[in-house]
C-alpha positions as CSV (number, residue, x, y, z in Angstrom):
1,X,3.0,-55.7,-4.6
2,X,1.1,-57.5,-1.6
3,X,-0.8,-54.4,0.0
4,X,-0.2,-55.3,3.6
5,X,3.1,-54.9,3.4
6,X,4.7,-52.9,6.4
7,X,7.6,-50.6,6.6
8,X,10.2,-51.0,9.1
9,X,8.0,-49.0,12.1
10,X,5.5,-51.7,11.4
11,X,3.5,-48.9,9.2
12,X,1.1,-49.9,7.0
13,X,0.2,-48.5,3.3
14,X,-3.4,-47.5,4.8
15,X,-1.5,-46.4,7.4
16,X,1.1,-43.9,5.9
17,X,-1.9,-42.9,3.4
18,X,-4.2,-41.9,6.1
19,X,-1.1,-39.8,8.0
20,X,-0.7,-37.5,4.4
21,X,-4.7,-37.3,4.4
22,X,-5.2,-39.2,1.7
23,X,-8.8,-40.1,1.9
24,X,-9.1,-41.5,-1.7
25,X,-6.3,-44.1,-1.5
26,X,-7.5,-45.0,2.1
27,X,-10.8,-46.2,0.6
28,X,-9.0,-47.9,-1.9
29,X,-6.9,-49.9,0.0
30,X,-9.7,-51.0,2.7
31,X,-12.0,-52.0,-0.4
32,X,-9.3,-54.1,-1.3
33,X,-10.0,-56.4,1.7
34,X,-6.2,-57.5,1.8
35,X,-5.6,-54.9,4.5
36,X,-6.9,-54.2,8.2
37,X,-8.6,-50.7,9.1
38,X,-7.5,-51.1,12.7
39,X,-3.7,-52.6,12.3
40,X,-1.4,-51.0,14.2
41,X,2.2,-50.3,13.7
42,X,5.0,-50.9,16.5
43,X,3.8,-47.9,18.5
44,X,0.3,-49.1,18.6
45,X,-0.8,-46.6,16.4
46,X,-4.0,-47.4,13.7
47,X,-4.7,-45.3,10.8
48,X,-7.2,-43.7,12.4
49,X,-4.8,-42.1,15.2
50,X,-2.4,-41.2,12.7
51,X,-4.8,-39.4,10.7
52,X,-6.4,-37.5,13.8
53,X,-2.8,-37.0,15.0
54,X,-1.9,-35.1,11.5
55,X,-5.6,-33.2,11.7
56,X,-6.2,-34.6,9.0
57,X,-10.0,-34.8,9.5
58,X,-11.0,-36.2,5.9
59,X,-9.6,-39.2,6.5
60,X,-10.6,-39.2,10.0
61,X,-14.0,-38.8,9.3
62,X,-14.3,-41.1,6.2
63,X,-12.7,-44.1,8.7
64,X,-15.3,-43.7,11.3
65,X,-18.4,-42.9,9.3
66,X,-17.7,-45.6,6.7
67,X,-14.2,-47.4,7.3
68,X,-14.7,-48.8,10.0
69,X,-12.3,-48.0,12.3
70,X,-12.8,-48.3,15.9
71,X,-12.5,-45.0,17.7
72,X,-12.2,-46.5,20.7
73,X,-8.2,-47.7,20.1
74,X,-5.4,-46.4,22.1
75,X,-1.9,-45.8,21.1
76,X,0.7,-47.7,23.4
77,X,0.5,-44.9,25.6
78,X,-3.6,-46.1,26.5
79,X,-4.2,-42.4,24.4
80,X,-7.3,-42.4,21.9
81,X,-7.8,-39.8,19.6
82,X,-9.3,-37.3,21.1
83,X,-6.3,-37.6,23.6
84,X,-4.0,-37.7,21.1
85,X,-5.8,-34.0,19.2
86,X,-5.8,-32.1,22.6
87,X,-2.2,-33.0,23.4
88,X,-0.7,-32.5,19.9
89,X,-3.0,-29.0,18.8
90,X,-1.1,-26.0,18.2
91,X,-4.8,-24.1,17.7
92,X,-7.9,-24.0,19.6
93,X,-9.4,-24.5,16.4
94,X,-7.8,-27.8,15.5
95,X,-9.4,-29.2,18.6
96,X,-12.3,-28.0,18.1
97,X,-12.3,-29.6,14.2
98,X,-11.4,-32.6,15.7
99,X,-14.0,-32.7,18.3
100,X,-17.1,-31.6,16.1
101,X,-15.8,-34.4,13.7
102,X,-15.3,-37.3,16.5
103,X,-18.0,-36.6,19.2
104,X,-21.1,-36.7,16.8
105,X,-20.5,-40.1,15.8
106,X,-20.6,-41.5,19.3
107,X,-17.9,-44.0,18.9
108,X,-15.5,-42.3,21.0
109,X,-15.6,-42.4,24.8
110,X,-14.7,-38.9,26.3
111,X,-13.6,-40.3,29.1
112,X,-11.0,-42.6,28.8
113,X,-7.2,-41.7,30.5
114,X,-4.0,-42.4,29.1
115,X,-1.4,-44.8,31.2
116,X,-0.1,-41.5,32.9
117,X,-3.7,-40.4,33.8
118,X,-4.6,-37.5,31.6
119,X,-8.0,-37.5,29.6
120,X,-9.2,-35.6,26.3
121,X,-11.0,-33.3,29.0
């Protein structure tokens, strides 16, 4: 089975495994070399977004401590991750997770506004 496949949303399998939090398989795939860390599906969505979008901070950190992911990419909607956490949170907490995760890396620009204008802040 060619591991960059993609399902009919343009998902890919390191894709779908980050989304379920799957840090293990992530890694697996990405040392592979036959996939791309930062592909996005049709939404413009990477791994990376999908992962932070689920909370799933595992994968989130694994892809931009050692991944490689690039924390600056924006969904289709021009919304990075910490955009996408502070939008889709149903706890204080799970943006607070996310934040202590993201910000202390230094990959992620605080400041960057989505196509409608609204930042992370």
């Amino acid at each position: 089975v060619p591991l960059d496949c993609r399902d009919p949303h343009g998902m890919s399998p390191p894709a779908h495994a980050a989304k379920e939090g799957w840090a293990t398989v992530v890694e697996f795939l990405l040392s592979s070399n036959q996939v791309e860390v930062n592909g996005r599906d049709l939404f413009g969505r990477t791994p990376l977004l999908l992962a932070a979008k689920k909370k799933k901070l595992n994968v989130v950190k694994y892809l931009m401590t050692e991944g490689g992911a690039d924390a600056e990419a924006t969904n289709a909607l021009g919304r990075n991750i910490l955009c996408r956490a502070t939008q889709l949170a149903e706890r204080p907490e799970d943006i607070i997770d996310l934040v202590s995760t993201v910000v202390p890396t230094g990959k992620c620009d605080l400041r960057v506004v989505d196509n409608e204008g609204n930042s992370a802040l």
